[in-house]
C-alpha positions in Angstrom: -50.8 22.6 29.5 -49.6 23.9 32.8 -50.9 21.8 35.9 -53.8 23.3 37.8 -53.2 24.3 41.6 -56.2 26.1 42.5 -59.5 24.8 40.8 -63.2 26.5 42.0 -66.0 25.6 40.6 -69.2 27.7 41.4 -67.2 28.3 44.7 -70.0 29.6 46.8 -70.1 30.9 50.6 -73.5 32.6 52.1 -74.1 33.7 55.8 -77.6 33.6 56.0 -79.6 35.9 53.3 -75.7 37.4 52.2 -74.1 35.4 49.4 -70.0 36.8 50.2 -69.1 34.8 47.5 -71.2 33.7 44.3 -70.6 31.4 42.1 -66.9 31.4 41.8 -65.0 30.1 38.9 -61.4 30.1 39.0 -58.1 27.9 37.9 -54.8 29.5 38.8 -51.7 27.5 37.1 -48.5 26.0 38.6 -46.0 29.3 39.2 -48.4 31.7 38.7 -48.9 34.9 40.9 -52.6 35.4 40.8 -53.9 38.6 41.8 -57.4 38.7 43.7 -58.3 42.7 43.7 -61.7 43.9 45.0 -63.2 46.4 47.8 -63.6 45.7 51.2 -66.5 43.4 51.4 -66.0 41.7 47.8 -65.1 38.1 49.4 -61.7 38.0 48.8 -60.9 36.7 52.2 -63.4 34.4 52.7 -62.2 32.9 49.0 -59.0 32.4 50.4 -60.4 31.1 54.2 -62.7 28.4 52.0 -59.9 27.5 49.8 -57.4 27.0 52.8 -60.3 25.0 55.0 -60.8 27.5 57.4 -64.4 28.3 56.1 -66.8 25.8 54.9 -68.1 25.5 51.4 -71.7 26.5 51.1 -72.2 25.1 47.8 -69.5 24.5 44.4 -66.3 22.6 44.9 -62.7 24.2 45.6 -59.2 22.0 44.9 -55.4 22.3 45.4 -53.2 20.6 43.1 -56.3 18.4 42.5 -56.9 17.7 46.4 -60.8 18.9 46.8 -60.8 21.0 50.1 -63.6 20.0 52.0 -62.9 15.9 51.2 -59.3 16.0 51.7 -58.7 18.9 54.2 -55.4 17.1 56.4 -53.9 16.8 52.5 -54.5 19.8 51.4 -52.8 21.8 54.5 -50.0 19.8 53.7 -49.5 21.6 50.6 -50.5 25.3 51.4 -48.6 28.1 53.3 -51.0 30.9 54.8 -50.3 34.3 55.0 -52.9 36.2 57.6 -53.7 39.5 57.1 -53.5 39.4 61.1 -50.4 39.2 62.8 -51.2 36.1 64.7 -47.8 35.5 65.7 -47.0 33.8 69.0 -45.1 37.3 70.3 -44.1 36.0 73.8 -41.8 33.4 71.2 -38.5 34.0 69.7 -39.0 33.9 65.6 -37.4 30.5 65.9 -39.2 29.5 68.6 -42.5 30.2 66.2 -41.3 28.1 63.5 -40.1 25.3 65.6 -43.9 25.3 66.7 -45.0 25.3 63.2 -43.0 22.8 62.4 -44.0 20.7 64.9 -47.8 21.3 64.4 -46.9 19.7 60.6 -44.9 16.6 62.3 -41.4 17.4 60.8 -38.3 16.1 62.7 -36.1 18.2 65.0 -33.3 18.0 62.9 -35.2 18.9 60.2 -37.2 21.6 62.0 -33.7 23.4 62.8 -32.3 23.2 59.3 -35.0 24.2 57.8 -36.2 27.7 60.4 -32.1 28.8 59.9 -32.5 28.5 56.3 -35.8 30.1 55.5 -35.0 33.2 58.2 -32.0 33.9 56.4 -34.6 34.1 53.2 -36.6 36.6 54.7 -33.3 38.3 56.0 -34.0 37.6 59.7 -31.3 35.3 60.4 -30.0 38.1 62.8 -33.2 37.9 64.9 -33.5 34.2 65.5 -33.5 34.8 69.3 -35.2 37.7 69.9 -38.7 37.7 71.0 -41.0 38.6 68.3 -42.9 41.4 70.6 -39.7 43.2 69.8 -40.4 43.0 66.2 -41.7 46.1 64.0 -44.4 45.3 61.4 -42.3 44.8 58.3 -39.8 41.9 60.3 -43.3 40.5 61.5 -44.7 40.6 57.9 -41.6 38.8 56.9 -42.0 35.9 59.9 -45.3 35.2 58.7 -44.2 34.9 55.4 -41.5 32.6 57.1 -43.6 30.3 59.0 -46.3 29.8 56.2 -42.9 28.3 53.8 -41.7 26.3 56.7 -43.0 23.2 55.8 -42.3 23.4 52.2 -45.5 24.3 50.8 -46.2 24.5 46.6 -49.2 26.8 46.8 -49.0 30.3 48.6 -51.9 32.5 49.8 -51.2 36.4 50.7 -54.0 37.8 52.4 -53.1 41.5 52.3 -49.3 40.8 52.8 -48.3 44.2 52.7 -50.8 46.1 54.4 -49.9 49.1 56.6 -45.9 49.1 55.7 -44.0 51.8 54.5 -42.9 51.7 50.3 -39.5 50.4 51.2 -40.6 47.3 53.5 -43.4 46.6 50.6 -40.6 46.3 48.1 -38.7 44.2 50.4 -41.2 41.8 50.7 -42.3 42.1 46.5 -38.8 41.1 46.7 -39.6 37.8 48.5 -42.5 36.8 46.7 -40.6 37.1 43.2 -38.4 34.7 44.8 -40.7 32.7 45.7 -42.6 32.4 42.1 -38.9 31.5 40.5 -39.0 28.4 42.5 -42.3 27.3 41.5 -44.4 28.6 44.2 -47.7 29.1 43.2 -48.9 32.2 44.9 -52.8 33.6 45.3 -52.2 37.3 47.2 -55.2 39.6 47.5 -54.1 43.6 47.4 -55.3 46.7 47.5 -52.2 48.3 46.2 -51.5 49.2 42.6 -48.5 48.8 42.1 -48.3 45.9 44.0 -50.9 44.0 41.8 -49.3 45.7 38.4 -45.8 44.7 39.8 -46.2 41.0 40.6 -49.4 39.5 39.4 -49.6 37.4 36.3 -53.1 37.8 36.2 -55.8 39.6 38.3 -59.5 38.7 39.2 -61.3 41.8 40.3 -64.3 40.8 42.7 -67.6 42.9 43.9 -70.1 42.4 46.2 -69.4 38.4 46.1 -69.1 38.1 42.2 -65.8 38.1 40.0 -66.4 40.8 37.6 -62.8 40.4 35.7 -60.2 38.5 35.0 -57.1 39.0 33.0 -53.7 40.1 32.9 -53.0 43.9 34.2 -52.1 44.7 30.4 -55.0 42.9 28.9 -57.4 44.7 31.2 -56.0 47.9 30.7 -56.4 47.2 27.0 -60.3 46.2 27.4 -60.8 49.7 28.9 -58.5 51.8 26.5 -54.9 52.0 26.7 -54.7 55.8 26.6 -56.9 58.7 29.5 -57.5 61.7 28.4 -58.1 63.6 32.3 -59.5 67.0 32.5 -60.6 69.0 36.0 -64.4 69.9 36.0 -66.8 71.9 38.0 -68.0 68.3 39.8 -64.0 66.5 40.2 -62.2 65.1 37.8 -63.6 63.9 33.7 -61.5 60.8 32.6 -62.3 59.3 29.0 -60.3 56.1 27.7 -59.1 55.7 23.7 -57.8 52.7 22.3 -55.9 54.5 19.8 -53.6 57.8 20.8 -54.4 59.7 18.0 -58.5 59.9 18.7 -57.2 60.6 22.7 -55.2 63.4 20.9 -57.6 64.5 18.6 -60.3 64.4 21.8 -58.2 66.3 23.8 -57.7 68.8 21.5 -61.7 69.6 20.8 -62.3 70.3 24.1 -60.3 74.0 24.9 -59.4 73.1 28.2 -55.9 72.1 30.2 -56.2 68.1 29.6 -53.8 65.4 30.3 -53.1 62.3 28.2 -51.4 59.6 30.2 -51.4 55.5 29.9 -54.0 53.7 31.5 -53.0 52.1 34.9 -54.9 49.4 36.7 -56.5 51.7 39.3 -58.5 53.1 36.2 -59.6 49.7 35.7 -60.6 49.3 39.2 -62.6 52.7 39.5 -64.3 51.8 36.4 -65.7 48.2 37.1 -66.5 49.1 41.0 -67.0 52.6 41.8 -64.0 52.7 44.3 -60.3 54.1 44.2 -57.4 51.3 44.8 -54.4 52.3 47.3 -51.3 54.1 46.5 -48.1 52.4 46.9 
């Protein structure tokens, strides 16, 4: 069996009388990308700030590569790179000026801070930019520091918070790019999106989460079988009518009872989405 890198056991966070997160159960393997998909508001955030020791546990347990979180907090930051969704950069610092001060917060040695900022810029393809003050920096080469500094110290388990938010389809791709990179070296890699492609492009598996609670969890493909492989869409007086088939021919035979201009197209993920939680995922 594949070894276990993220383990939560009735994971659960509450501010006062709201539960964020209830009862979580989760156990993402070595290599994986795991996808954590959910509206705003569904605790997907403050899963990853408990699982990265940045929020404490309310009640449950939470481990990385077998290192429980709130026992063995100095060992488990040893192990995990964080990816904001802020851009909490130091901007008045050159990009290697930020990872030398990463490195240094994690006790590596010059020598080995220097090797090892040239080699991961030139990963993220900023090897031109060493120098140059970050406040110079658009959002996709800041997206890519961050990326940077959280692999500086050689971490095995990766969390994306919303890695790609804000950036145009071409810098996305870019950094899709990285973190399939990433995953063939073994990273294991937690991101939470709201994009679909994004989530159907990289993610071995998804967990979709609502109001606190983890509603799904499956592959894209095994989701999208659950609900129906095949929509048959048709416009209506109050928006758009979408029914789900697991076999073609009864979306075909549907489609053709009901005398109207009807489409019948795959199911995608965002179908999924819109069907468990009410709510509409982004567009790439």
């Amino acid at each position: 069996m594949d070894e276990c890198m993220i383990r939560t056991i009735d994971l659960t966070k509450r501010f006062g009388s709201l539960t964020a997160v209830n009862r979580l159960n989760l156990e993402i393997h070595h290599g994986e990308i795991f996808g954590l998909l959910g509206p705003n508001g569904a605790g997907k955030t403050t899963t990853i700030r408990m699982l990265t020791t940045l929020a404490k546990i309310t009640s449950g347990r939470a481990m990385v590569q077998g290192k429980d979180v709130e026992d063995s907090p100095l060992e488990v930051k040893k192990i995990i790179g964080v990816v904001p969704q802020g851009l909490n950069l130091e901007i008045e610092l050159t990009a290697e000026e930020n990872l030398d001060f990463h490195g240094r917060l994690h006790r590596m040695p010059k020598k080995q801070r220097r090797e090892r900022a040239s080699e991961i810029l030139g990963f993220v393809g900023l090897e031109d930019k060493c120098k140059v003050q970050v406040d110079h920096f658009s959002g996709g080469m800041k997206r890519r520091l961050l990326i940077a500094r959280a692999l500086m110290h050689r971490p095995r388990v990766l969390f994306l918070d919303e890695p790609t938010v804000g950036l145009d389809p071409q810098i996305r791709r870019k950094i899709w790019g990285l973190i399939q990179d990433l995953k063939d070296q073994g990273i294991t890699i937690l991101i939470t999106t709201h994009y679909i492609e994004e989530a159907e492009a990289l993610c071995h598996r998804v967990g979709i989460m609502q109001k606190g609670d983890l509603i799904a969890l499956d592959s894209p493909n095994g989701l999208k079988r659950d609900l129906g492989e095949y929509a048959v869409e048709c416009q209506n007086r109050n928006g758009c009518d979408i029914r789900f088939f697991k076999e073609r021919g009864d979306a075909v035979a549907y489609a053709g009872g009901l005398n109207k201009d009807v489409m019948i197209r795959q199911t995608n993920l965002e179908d999924v989405f819109l069907n468990l939680t009410g709510e509409k995922m982004l567009l790439s």
